[in-house]
N, C-alpha and C positions, 0 to 999 in steps of 0.2 A: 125341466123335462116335461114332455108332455103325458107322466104318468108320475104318481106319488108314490107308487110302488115298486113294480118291478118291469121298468123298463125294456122295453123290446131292445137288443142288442146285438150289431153285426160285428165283429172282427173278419175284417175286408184286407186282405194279403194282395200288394199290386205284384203282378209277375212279367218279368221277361227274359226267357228262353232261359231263367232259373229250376231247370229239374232239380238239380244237384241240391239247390236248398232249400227247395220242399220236401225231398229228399231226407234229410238230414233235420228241420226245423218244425215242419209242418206236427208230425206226430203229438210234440208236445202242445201243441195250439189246438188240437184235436180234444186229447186227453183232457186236457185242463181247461176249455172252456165248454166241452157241448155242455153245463149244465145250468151255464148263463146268458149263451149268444151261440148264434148262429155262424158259420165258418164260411166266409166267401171267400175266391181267391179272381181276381181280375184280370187277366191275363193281356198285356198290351202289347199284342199282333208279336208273338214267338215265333220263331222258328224252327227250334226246336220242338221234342215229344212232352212238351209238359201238361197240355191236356190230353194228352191220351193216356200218361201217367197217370192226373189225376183223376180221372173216370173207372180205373181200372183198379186201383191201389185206394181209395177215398172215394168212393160214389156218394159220401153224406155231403162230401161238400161241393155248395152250390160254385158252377163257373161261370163267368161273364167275360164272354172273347170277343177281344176289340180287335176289328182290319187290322191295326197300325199300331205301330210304339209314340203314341202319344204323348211321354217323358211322365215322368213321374205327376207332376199338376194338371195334364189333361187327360191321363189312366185312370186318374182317380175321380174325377171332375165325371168322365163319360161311363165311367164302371158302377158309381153312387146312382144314378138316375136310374140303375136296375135294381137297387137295392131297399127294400121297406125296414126301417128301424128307427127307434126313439135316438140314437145313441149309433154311430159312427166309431167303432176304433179301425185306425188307419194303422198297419202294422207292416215293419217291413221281414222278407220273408226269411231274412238271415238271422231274426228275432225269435229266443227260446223262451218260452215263458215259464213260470212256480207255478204249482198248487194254490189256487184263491189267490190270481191276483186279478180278476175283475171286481168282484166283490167291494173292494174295499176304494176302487179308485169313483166306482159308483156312489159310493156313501160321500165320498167326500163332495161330490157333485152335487149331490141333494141336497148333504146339510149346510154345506159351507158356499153355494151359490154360483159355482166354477161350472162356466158352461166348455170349458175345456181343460185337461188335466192331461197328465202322464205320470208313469209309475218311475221309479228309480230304474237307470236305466246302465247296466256293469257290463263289466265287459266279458263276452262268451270265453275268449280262449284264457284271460286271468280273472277269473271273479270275481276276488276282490276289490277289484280296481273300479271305480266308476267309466265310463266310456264314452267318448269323445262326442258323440252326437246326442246332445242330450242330458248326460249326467245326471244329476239330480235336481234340474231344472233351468230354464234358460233365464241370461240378463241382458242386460243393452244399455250400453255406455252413453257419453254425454254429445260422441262423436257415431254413435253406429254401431260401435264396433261390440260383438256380442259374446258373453261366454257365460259358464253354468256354475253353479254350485257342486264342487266336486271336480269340477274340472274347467282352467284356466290354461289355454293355450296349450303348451306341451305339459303343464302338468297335472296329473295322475291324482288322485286322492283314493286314499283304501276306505272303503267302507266301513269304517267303526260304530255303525249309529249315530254319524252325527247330523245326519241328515231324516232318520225317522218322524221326524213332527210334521205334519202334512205343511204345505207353506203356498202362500202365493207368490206367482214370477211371472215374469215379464212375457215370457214366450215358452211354450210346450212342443217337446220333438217330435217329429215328424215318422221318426222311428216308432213310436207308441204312441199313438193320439188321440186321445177320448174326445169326443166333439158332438156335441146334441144336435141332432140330425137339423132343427129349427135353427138353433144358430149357424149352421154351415150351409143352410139356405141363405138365412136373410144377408150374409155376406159373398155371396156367391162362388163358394168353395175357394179353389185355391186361382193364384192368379198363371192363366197358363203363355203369359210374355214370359216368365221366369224358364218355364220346360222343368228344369230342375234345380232344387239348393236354393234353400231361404224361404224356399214358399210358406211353408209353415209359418216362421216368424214374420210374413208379409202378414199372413192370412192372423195370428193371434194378435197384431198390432192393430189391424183394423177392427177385431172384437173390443181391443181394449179404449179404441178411440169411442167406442159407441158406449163403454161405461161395464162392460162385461168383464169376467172376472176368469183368469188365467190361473192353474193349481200344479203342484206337484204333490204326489199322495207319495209318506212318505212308508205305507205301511204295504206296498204292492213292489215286486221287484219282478223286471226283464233281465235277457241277455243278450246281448248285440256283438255281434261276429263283426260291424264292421268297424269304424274309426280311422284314426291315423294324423298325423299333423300336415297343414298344408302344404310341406316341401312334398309331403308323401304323396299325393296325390298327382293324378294328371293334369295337365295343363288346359283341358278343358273343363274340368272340376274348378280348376283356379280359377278358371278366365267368367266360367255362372256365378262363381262366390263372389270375385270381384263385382264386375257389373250388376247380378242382384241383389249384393247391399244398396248401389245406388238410387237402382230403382224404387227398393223398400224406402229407400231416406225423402227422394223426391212426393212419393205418394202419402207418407203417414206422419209425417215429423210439421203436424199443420201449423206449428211455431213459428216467427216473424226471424229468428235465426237461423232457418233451413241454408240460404244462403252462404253466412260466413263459415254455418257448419260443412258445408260443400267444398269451399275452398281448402277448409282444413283436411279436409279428405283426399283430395285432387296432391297435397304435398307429401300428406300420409303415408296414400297409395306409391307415391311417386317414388319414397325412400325405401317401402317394400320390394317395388321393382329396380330399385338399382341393389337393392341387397342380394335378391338372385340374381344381378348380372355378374357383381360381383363375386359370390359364390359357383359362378359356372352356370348357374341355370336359365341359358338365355331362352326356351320355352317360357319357363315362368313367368319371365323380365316379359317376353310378346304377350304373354296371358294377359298380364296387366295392359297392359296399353291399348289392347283389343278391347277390354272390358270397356276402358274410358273412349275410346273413339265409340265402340258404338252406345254407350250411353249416351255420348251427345249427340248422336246420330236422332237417339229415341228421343231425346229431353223431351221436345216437345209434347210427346203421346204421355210420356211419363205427368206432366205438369198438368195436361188434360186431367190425368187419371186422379189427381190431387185435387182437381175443380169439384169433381164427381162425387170422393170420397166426402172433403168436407160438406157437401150439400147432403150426402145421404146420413151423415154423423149428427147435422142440424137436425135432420129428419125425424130421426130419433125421440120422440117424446120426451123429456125429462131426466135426457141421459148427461154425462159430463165423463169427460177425458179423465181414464183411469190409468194413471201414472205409474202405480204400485209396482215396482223393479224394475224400476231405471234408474240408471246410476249417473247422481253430477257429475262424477269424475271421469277421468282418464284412465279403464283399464289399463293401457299401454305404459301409461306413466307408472300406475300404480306396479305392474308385475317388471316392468326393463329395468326402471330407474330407480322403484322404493323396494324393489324385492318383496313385494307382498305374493306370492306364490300361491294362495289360497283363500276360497271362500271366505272363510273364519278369520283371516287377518286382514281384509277390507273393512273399512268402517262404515258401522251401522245407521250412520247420522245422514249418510250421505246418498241412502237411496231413499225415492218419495214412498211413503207410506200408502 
């Protein structure tokens, strides 16, 4: 950070035509942070009364209103260029926060070297549950495929403490995202080909290829209103998750197996969309196939963007590819086929250090 101390710090809320959950969410971000950060809220081109709500109801907090709904990665990309702080947390507005939980995810940034972290992240409407975007920190398999501690696919884990010891991962959610204003410079915030979904885990792979260090603090707790499994969602949620995994795997996977890991995914993918054909959801089934047509549509720009990446990762003075949670194996195989259902029954052996 670019203070030993005590960090300047924005909690940046992106908004669109969400009155109802500043409404509802805002207060507590109010409460519990004026006595360590500053409270922005971004607002991408509404239509709604949400800033005249917030001027009216919240005059402390600062608003930054963009024309246009710029998706979440270019909301926040054009919203930060208005914003002065050591320290970014990128917050979304469906997000309640505790008592002291800046505090602690900042320590762990200092002591322990993590130019990006997140706190534990449960879920609003069952608390005890961890929550789907996020959980108690992200990972990334041996093929792409990502998922968190506390939470693997459709399942849930309850927060017993067993996640309290701050840890480092692979990737930090996007939902609560600490990120040192310097490091989200020098890699150019988030990538806005995505629009939405993934960008984060775009954006913490390419900190981690430059040798920078990813955290989850296990001593700060949010609540997240959103979640859900990917049947649940719409089929243009699908169809960004599909395609922007590809994208992320084209640009940062600078391994001589990018290739045959491609093809494995192209088969992957293929079995996921005939499972929701089979199951009725022919939406889903076109998500998928939309994703891969226009991923190959982009390859190209994508393979550029991998040219660019590794030259600027050379760039780097005395850095090296920081592997730290990634996983050899095969989530998929481990939770379908071995019934490993949880963080805690993955083997330890088999993520890089």
């Amino acid at each position: 950070m670019t203070t030993s101390t005590s960090p300047r710090v924005a909690v940046v809320i992106l908004n669109w035509n969400g009155r109802h959950h500043l409404e509802t969410y805002l207060p507590s971000v109010i409460e519990h942070s004026r006595e360590h950060a500053v409270v922005v809220v971004v607002d991408n081109g509404s239509t709604d009364d949400s800033t005249t709500w917030l001027k009216e109801h919240h005059p402390s907090v600062h608003v930054v209103e963009l024309d246009e709904n710029k998706g979440f990665a270019g909301g926040y990309n054009d919203g930060l260029e208005h914003v002065t702080a050591d320290v970014f947390v990128l917050l979304n507005s469906d997000v309640r926060v505790s008592p002291n939980w800046i505090p602690p995810v900042l320590d762990m940034m200092q002591n322990e070297g993590c130019v990006a972290c997140q706190p534990l992240i449960r879920n609003d409407t069952d608390p005890e549950l961890f929550e789907y975007a996020g959980a108690a920190g992200g990972f990334i398999d041996r093929d792409g495929f990502t998922f968190c501690a506390g939470r693997i696919f459709e399942v849930f884990e309850t927060d017993t403490g067993q996640y309290n010891a701050n840890r480092e991962v692979f990737w930090a959610s996007g939902a609560a995202l600490f990120i040192q204003a310097e490091a989200w410079r020098e890699v150019g915030g988030l990538d806005e080909d995505f629009f939405a979904h993934m960008e984060e885990i775009d954006l913490c792979w390419r900190l981690k290829n430059r040798g920078y260090r990813i955290g989850a603090c296990g001593q700060s707790v949010v609540f997240h209103l959103g979640g859900g499994t990917l049947q649940k969602i719409s089929p243009f949620k699908s169809y960004l998750n599909f395609r922007n995994n590809l994208y992320m795997l084209v640009k940062n996977h600078h391994q001589r197996a990018l290739y045959p890991m491609l093809f494995r995914r192209k088969v992957l993918d293929g079995i996921a969309a005939l499972k929701f054909l089979v199951e009725g959801s022919t939406p889903l089934f076109a998500a998928v196939w939309k994703a891969h047509r226009d991923f190959k549509a982009n390859f190209r720009t994508m393979k550029n963007r991998r040219e660019q990446e590794i030259s600027a990762c050379r760039s780097v003075q005395g850095s090296h590819p920081n592997r730290s949670g990634r996983y050899r194996g095969s989530i998929l195989v481990d939770y379908f086929i071995r019934r490993k259902h949880t963080f805690g029954q993955l083997d330890p052996n088999r993520f890089w250090k």
